[in-house]
N, C-alpha and C positions, 0 to 999 in steps of 0.2 A: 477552581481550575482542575484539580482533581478528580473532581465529582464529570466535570465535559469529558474529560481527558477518556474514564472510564466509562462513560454513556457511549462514546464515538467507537472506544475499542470493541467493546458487546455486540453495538450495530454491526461493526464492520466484520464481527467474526462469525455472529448469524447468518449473515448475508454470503460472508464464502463459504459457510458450509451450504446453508440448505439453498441459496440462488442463484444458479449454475445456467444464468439464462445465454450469458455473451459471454465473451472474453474481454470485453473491454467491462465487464459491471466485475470479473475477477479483478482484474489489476486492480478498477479503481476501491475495491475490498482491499488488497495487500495495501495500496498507497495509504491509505486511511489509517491500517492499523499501524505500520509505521510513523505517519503524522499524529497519530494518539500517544502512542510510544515518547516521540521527542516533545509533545506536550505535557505529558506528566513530569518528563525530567527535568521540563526546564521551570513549571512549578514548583518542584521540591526542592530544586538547587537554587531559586529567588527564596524559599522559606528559609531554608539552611545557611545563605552565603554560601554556597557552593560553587565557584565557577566552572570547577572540573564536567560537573552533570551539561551548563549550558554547550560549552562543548563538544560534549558528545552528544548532544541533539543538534547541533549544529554538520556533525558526522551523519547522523540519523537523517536529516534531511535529504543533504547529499546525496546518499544511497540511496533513499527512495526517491531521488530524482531520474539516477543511473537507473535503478531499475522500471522506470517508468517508461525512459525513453528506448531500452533496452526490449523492455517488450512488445512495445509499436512496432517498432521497427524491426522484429519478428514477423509482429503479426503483418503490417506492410509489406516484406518477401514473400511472406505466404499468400498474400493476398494477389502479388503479382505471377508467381507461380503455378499457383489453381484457379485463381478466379472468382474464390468464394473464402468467406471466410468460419463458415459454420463447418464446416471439414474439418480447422482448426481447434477450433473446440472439442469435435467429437474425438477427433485421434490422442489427445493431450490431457484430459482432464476425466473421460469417462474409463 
């Protein structure tokens, strides 16, 4: 599980640096590395007996729920504001 955990985190952090195509392939890069995040933790704390770690991937989730829905619904004001959403990209991220 360790070994997905850290293949899925790599992908996801290649992809937000060098693949800046949407805003919707950034989020779903942050949501990824996040969900990598609370799969390693919650492997290590099944290795360990840990319950503390499942917990806080259980937080970890959470948050990148929040923020998941958090940045739709950006990008949806924006989208009904301008009318496009490639404006939002360019102003935000270059």
């Amino acid at each position: 599980m360790l070994t997905l955990s850290s293949l899925i985190l790599s992908i996801s952090t290649v992809s937000l640096i060098f693949v800046r195509q949407s805003v919707i392939s950034v989020f779903v890069a942050i949501e990824l590395n996040l969900l990598s995040a609370a799969l390693g933790s919650t492997s290590l704390s099944h290795y360990f007996d840990y319950i503390q770690s499942q917990i806080q991937s259980i937080f970890i989730v959470s948050f990148a729920a929040a923020e998941s829905a958090l940045g739709l619904a950006l990008l949806t004001q924006f989208y009904r504001a301008k009318g496009r959403v490639d404006q939002f990209f360019s102003i935000y991220l270059h």
